[in-house]
ZAKOL-937081 format. One line per 5 residues: number of its first residue (from 1); their letters; for each residue x, y, z of C-alpha. Coordinates in nm, 4 decimals. Example, Ala and Ser with C-alpha at 12.3 -4.5 7.8 and 13.67 -1.06 7.14 Angstrom:
2
1 = as = 1.2300,-0.4500,0.7800; 1.3670,-0.1060,0.7140
This chain:
470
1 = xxxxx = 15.8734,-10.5748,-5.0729; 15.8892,-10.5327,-4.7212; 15.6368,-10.7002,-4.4531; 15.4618,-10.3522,-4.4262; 15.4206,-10.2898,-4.8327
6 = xxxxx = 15.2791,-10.6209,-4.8630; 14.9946,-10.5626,-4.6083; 14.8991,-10.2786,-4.7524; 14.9165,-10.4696,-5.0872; 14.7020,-10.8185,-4.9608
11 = xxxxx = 14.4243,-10.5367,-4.7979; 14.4074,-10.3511,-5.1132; 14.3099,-10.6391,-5.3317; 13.9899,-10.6700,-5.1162; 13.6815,-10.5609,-5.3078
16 = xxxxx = 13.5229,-10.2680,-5.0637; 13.2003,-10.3814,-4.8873; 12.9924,-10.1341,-5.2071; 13.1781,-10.3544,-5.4747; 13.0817,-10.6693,-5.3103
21 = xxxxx = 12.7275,-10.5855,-5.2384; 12.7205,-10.4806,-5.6377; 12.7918,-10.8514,-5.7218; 12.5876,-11.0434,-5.4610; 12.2884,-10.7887,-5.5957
26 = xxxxx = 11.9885,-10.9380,-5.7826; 12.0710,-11.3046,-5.6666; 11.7525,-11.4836,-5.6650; 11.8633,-11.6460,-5.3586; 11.8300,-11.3341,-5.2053
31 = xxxxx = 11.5873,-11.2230,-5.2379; 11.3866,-11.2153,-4.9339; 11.7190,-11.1315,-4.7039; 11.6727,-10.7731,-4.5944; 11.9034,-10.5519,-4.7310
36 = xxxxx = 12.0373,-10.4656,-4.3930; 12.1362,-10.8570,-4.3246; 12.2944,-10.9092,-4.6529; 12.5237,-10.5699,-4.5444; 12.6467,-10.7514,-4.2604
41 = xxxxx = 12.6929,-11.0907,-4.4474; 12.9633,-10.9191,-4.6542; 13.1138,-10.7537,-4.3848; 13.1496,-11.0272,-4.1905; 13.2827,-11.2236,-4.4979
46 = xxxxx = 13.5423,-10.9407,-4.5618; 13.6413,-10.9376,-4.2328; 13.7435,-11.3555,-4.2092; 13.8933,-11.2713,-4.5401; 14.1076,-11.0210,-4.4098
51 = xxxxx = 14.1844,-11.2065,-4.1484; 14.2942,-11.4844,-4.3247; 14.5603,-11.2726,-4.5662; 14.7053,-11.1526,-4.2505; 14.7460,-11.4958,-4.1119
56 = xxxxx = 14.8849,-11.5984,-4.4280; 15.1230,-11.3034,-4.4617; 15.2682,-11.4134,-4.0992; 15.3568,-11.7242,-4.1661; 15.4515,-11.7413,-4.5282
61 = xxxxx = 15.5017,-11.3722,-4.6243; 15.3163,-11.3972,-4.9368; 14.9680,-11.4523,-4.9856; 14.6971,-11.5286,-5.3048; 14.4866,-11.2284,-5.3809
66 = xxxxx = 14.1300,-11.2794,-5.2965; 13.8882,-11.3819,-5.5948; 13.5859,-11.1128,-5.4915; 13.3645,-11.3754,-5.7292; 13.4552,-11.6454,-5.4931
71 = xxxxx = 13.3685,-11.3947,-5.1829; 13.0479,-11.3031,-5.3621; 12.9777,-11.6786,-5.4044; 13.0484,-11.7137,-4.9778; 12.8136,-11.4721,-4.9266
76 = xxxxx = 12.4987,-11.6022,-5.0694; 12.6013,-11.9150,-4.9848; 12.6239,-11.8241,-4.5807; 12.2704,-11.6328,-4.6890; 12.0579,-11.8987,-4.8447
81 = xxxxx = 12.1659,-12.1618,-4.5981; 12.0489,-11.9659,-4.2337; 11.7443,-11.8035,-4.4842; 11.5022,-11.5416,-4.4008; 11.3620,-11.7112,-4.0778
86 = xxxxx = 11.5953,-11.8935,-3.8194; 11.2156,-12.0689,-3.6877; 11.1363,-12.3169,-3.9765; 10.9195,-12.6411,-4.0331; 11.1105,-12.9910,-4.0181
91 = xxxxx = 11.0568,-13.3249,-4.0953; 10.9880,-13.5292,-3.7490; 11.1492,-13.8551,-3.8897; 11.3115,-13.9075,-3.4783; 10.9852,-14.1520,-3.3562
96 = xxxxx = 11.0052,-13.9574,-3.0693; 10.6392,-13.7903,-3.0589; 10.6464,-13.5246,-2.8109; 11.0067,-13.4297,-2.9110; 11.0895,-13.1016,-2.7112
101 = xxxxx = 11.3893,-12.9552,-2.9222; 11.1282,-13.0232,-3.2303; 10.8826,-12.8055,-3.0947; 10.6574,-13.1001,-2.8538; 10.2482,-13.1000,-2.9863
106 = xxxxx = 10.1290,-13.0151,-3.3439; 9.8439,-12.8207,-3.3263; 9.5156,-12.9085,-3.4167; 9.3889,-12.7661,-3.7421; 9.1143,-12.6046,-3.5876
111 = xxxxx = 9.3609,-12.4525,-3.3091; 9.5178,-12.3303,-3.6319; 9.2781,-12.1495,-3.8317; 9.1531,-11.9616,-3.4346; 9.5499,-11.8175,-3.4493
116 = xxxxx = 9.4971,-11.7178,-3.8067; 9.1506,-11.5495,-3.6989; 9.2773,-11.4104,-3.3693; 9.6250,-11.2779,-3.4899; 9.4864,-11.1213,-3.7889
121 = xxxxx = 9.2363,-10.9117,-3.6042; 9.1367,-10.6882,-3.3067; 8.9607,-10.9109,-3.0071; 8.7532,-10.9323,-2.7031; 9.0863,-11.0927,-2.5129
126 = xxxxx = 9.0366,-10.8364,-2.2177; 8.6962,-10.6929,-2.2633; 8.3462,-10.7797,-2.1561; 8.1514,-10.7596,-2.4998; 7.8168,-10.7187,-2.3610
131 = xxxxx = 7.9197,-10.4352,-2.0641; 8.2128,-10.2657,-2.2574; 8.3987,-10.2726,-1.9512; 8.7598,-10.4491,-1.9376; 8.6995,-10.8461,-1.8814
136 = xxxxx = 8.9551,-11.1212,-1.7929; 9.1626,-11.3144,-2.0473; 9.1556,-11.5909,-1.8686; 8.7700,-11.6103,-1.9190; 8.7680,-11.7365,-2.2528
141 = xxxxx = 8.9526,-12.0876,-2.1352; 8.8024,-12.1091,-1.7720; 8.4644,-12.2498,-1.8645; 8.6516,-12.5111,-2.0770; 8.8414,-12.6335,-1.8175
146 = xxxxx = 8.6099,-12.6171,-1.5100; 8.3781,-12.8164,-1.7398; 8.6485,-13.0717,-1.8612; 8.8400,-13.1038,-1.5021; 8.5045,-13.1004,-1.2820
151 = xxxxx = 8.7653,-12.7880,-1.0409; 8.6257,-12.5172,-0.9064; 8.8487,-12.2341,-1.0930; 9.1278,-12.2667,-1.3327; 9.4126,-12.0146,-1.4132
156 = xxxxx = 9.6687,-12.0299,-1.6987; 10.0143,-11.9156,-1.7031; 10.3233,-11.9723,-1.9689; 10.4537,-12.2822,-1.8332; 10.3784,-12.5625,-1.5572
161 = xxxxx = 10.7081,-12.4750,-1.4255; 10.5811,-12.1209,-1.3539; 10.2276,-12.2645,-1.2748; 10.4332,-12.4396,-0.9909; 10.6491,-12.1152,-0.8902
166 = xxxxx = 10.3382,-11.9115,-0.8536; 10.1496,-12.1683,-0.6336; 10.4080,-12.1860,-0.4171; 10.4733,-11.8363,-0.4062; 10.1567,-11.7801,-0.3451
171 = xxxxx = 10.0868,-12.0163,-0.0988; 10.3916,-12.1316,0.0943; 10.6087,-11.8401,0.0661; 10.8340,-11.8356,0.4007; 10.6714,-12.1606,0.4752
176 = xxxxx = 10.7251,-12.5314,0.4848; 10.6045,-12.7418,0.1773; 10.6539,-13.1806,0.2656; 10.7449,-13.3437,-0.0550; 10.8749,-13.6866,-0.0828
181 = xxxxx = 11.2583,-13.7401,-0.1733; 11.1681,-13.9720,-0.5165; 10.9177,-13.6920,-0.6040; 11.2126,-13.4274,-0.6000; 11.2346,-13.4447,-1.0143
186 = xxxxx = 11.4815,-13.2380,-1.2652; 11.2614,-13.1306,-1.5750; 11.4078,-13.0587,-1.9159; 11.7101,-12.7848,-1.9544; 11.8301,-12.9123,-1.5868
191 = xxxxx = 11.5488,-12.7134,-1.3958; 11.4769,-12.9207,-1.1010; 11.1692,-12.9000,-0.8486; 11.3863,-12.8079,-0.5127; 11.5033,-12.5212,-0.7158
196 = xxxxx = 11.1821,-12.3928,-0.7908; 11.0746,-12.4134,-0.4617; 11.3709,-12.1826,-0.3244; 11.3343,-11.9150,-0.6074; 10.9258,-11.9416,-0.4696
201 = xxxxx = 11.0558,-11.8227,-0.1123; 10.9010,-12.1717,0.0044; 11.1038,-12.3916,0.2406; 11.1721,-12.7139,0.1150; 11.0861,-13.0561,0.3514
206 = xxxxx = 11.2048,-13.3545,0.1972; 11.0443,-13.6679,0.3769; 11.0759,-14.0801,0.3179; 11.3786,-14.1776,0.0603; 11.4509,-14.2478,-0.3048
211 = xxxxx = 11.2485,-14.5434,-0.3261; 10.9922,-14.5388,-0.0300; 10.7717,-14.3332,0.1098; 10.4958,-14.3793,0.3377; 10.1754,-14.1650,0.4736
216 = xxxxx = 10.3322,-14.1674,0.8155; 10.6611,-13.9831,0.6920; 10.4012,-13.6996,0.5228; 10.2098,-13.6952,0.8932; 10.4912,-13.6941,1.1209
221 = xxxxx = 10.6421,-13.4146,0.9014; 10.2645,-13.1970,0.9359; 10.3826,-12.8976,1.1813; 10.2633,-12.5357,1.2661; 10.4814,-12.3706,0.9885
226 = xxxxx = 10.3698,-12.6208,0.6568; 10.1461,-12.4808,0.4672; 10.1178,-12.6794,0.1482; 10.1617,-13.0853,0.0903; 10.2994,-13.1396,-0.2692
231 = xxxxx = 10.2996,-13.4318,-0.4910; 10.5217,-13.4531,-0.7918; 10.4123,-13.7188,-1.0661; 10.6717,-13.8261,-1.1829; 10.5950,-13.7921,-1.5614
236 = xxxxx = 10.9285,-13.8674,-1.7047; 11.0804,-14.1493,-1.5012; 10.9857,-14.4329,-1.2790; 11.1654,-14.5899,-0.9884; 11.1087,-14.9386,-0.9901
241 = xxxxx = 11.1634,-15.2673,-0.7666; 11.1158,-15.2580,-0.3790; 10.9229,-14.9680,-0.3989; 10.6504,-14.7367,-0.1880; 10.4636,-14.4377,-0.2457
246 = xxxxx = 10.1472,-14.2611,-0.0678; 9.8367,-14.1959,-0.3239; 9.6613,-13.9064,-0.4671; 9.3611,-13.9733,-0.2054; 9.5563,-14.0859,0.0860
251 = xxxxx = 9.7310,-13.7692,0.0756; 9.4201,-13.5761,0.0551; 9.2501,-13.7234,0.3286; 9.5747,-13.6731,0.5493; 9.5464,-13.3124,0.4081
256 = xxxxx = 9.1842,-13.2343,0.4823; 9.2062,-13.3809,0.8651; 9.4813,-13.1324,0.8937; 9.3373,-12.8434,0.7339; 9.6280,-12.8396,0.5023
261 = xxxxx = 9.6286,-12.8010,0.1495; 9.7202,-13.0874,-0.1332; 9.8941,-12.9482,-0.4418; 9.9749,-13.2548,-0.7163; 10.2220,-13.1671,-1.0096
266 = xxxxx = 10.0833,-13.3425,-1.3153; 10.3287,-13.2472,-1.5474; 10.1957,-13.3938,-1.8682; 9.8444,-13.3392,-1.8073; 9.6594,-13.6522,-2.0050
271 = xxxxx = 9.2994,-13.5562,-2.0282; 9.1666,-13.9270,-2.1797; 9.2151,-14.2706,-1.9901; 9.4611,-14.4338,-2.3246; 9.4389,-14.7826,-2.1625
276 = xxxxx = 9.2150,-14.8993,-2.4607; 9.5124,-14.7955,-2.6807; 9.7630,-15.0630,-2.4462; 9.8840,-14.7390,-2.2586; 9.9792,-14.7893,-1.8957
281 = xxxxx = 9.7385,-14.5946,-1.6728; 9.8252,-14.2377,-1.6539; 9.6658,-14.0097,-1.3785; 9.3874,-13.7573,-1.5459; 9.2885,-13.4508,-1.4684
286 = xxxxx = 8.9808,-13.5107,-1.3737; 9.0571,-13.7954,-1.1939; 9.2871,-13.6480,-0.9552; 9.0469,-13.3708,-0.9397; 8.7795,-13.5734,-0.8147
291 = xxxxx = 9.0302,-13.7152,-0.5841; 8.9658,-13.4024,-0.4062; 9.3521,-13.2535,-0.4593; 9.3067,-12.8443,-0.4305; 9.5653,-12.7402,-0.6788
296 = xxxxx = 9.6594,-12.9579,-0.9612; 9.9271,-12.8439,-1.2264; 9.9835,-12.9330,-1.6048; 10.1347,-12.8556,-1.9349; 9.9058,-12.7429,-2.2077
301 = xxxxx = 10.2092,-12.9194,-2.4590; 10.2457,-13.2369,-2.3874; 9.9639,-13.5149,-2.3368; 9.6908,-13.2506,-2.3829; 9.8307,-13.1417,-2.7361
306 = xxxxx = 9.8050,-12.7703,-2.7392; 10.0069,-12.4921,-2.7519; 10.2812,-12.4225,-2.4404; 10.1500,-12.3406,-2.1095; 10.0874,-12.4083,-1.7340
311 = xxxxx = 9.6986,-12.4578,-1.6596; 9.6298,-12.4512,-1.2656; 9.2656,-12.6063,-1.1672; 9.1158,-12.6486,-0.8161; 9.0003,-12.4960,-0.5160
316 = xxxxx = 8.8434,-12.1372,-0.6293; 8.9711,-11.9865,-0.3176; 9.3393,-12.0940,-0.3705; 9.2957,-12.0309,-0.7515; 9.1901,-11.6889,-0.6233
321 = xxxxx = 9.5293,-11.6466,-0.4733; 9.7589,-11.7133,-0.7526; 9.5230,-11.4866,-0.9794; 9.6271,-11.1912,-0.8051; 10.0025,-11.2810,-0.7026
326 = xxxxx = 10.1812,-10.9647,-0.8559; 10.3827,-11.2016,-0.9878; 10.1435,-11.3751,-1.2258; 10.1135,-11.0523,-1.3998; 10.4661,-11.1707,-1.5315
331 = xxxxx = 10.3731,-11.5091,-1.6020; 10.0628,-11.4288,-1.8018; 9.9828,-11.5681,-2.1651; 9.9277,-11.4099,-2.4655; 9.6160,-11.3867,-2.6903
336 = xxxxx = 9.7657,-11.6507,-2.9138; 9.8432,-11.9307,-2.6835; 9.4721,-11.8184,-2.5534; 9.3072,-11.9238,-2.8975; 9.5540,-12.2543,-2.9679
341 = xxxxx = 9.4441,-12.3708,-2.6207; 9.0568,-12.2541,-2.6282; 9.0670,-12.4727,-2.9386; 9.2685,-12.7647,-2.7876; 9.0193,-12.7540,-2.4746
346 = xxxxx = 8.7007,-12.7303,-2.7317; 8.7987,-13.0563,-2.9223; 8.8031,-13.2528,-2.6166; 8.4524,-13.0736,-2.4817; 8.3487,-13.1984,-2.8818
351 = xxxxx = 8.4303,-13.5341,-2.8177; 8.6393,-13.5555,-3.0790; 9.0338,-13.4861,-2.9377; 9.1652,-13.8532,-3.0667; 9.0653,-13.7957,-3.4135
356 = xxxxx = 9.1867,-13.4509,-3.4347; 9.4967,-13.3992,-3.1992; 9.7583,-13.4737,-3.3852; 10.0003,-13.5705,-3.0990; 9.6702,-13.8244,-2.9787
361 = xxxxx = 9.6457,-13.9394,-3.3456; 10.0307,-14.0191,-3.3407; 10.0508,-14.1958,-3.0345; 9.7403,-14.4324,-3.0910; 9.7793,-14.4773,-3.4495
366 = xxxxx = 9.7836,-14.8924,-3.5566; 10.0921,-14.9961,-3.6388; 9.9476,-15.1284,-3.9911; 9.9051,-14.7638,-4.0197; 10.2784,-14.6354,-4.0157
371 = xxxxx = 10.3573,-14.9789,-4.1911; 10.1706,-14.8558,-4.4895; 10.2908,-14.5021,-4.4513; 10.6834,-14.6419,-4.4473; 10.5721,-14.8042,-4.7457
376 = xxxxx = 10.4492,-14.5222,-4.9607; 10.7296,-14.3866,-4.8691; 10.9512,-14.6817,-4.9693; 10.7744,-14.6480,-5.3340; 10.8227,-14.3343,-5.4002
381 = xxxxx = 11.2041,-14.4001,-5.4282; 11.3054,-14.5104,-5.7927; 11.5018,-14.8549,-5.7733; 11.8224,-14.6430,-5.8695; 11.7804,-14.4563,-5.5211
386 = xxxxx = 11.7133,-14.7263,-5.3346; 11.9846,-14.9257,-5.3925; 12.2206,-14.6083,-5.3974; 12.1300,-14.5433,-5.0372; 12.0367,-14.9041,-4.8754
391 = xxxxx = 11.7322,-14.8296,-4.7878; 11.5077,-15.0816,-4.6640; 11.1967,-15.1232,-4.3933; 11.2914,-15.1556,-4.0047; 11.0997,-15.2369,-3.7523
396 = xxxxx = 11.1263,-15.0639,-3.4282; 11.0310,-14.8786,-3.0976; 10.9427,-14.5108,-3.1141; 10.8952,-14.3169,-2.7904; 10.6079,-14.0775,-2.6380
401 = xxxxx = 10.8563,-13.7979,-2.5533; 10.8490,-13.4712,-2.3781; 10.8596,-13.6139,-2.0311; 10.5815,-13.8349,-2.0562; 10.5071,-14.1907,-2.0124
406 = xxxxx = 10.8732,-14.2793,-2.0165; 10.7947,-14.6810,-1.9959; 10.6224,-14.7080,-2.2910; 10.7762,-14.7870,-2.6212; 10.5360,-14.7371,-2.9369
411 = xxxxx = 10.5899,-15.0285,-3.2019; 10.6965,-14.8320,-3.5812; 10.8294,-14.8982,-3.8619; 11.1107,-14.6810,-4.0100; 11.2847,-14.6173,-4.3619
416 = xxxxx = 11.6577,-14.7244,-4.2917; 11.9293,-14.5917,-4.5003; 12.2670,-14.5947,-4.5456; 12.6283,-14.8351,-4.6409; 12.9253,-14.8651,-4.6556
421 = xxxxx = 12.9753,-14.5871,-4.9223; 12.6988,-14.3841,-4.7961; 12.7521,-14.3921,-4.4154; 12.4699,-14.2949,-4.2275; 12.6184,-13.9776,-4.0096
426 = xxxxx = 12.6924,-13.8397,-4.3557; 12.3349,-13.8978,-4.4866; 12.2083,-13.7276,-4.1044; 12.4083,-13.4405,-4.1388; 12.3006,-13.3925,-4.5264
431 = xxxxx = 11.9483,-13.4125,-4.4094; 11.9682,-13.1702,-4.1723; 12.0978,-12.9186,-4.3907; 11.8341,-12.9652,-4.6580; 11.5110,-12.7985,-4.7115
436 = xxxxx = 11.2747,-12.9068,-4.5293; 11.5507,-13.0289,-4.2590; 11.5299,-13.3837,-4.1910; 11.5979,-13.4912,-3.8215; 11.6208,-13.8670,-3.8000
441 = xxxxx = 11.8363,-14.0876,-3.5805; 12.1158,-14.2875,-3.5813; 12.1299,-14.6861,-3.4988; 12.3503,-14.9584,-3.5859; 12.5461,-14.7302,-3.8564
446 = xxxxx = 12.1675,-14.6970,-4.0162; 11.9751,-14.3657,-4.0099; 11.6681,-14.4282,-3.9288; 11.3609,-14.2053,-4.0522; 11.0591,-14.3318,-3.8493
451 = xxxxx = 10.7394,-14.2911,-3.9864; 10.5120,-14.2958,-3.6512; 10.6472,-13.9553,-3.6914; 10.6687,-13.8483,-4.0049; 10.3264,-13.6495,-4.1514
456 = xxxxx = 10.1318,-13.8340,-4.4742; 10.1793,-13.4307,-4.6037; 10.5765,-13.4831,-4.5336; 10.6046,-13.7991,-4.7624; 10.6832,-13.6016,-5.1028
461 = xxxxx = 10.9421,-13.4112,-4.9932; 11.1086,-13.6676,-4.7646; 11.1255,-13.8943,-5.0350; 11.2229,-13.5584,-5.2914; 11.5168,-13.5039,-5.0101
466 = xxxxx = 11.6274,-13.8375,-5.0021; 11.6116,-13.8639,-5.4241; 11.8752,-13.5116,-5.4405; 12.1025,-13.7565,-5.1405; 12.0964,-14.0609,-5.4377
């Protein structure tokens, strides 16, 4: 047979993409893949296929005819494991609490039920109920947070990376911003404050050095074209050693004698002094606030625990400015991350944030708390899966996460698994394939499946996921 015969032959014994949809039809599996998807599953599938009998008739001149069963079988498979929805729950088992490629804060269950209310209905996001005349979104947050910060105005955007673009924009565009060289940070996905402050049309002026600055290096750098004095907390590192930096207040007063402006990046935005929980001291709000700063910028996300965003509080007149920048129009939020944070903000005006914030609850939960947890955990296992997969208790350190308080370790206890004949990169990557997907991490050839964060509600099926491993 020659070389062009027996192509012809290998692409004939492919099914067609009708025949293979015929046998991949009425699989349970599938059966909330749109039909359109599945179409393109097979296609794709026919097309590696075909590529492979080419390959093979290349280099060996022959090849096996394909078994359109097999193919059929590929199909769902590749189907059933990427499933209807690419965005899906997972089990937290890292420690790390504010865990930014897991998502960051759990919302509140009241935060919750206002997107189930919100999203399922019409609502008064832009409209004045008592006029019927068009209102401001950002109305239904702004009491919240002048009442919470003690600020004169507050404006929210989709980020505190783009709160900080549109200050600066705002404010500083063509003009000269003095920030201090160890205050010059690189956020998550390798955005970094000096780029920021280019894209804003602001010109960057770096003063003091890595490790020390001083008040005088802020005054001496004070001239007729600044127009804004920035501080950058740095939220998710620390310098430490022979050390200097200039205050929230001495800054302002430096400010204020020189009629210019004090902006302070927050970053993580804590809203409750956590020293009684053996937290270091973290800036508030409201403290730096009533340090007299005129702009101060935070994440909604992080320490607050609500949904993503980038809340602005101060001065009204500078608040003024960024709320009709053109280019806030772009940076605006939706009505859903306006009822996840109205809730967020109306738990702390409650009083009662700590006991219902889940990221709050995490982070100051007893560690007799996630010892019994780990243990309930431990006893749901049968003896047969216990000893399959090694598992015993471990005590550990679990981290805050997410760019916040990076000096403080959280004491945990985690489920440890794996041996010799079970190594633990093996169980990880089994895990993560599962359903629910379980991320833990890796330590001393153990996986380790903390429980500071694992949910009480994710205890069955962790311990139903590790049973199918055994």
């Amino acid at each position: 047979m020659s070389k062009s015969e027996a192509r012809k032959s290998a692409l004939r014994s492919l099914p067609s993409v009708d025949q293979l949809l015929q046998r991949v039809q009425g699989e349970p599996a599938l059966s909330d893949i749109p039909r359109a998807r599945i179409v393109q599953a097979v296609r794709e599938v026919l097309a590696g296929e075909r590529g492979r009998l080419m390959d093979g008739l290349k280099r060996a001149g022959a090849v096996v005819p394909p078994d359109p069963d097999a193919l059929a079988r590929r199909v769902v498979a590749e189907l059933s494991r990427a499933g209807a929805f690419s965005l899906a729950p997972v089990i937290n088992a890292t420690g790390v609490v504010l865990h930014t490629n897991l998502g960051r804060a759990l919302l509140s269950p009241l935060a919750i039920e206002r997107l189930h209310r919100v999203g399922a209905a019409y609502s008064n996001l832009e409209m004045d109920l008592r006029s019927k005349e068009r209102g401001s979104r950002y109305a239904h947050v702004d009491g919240l947070l002048r009442r919470l910060t003690g600020a004169e105005a507050s404006l929210v955007v989709n980020n505190n990376a783009a709160a900080v673009l549109l200050a600066l924009e705002s404010l500083a565009r063509g003009k000269e911003v003095v920030v201090s060289r160890g205050e010059l940070i690189e956020i998550g996905g390798e955005f970094r404050i000096p780029d920021i402050m280019r894209r804003s049309g602001a010109l960057l002026r770096e003063i003091g050095t890595t490790n020390r600055t001083h008040l005088k290096d802020y005054a001496d750098a004070i001239g007729p074209e600044t127009a804004l004095l920035l501080k950058v907390h740095t939220s998710n590192y620390r310098v430490l050693g022979f050390t200097a930096q200039v205050s929230t207040r001495e800054l302002v007063e430096l400010g204020h004698s020189r009629g210019i402006p004090v902006m302070e990046d927050l970053g993580s935005g804590c809203f409750v002094d956590l020293r009684p929980y053996g937290f270091p001291y973290e800036p508030t709000v409201p403290d730096v606030v009533a340090a007299g700063v005129d702009l101060v910028s935070f994440s909604g996300d992080k320490l607050l625990g609500g949904p993503q965003a980038g809340i602005v509080v101060g001065k009204a007149g500078l608040v003024e400015r960024l709320r009709t920048n053109p280019l806030n129009r772009a940076l605006r939020i939706d009505k859903l991350t306006l009822a996840a944070l109205e809730a967020t903000l109306y738990a702390y005006e409650a009083g009662n944030a700590l006991e219902t914030m889940p990221t709050l609850r995490m982070l100051t939960e007893p560690l007799a708390a996630v010892r019994r947890r780990a243990r309930r955990l431990l006893r749901r296992l049968s003896p047969r899966v216990e000893a399959a997969l090694g598992a015993t208790l471990v005590e550990g350190r679990a981290q805050v996460g997410g760019g916040s308080l990076p000096l403080v370790e959280l004491p945990t206890v985690a489920l440890g698994v794996g041996m010799p004949g079970r190594p633990a990169h093996e169980l990880d990557q089994a895990l993560r394939a599962g359903e629910p997907p379980v991320i833990g991490r890796i330590a001393d050839d153990r996986l380790l499946l903390d429980c500071r964060t694992v949910l009480n509600s994710d205890i069955p099926a962790l311990a139903q996921a590790l049973s199918r491993l055994a």
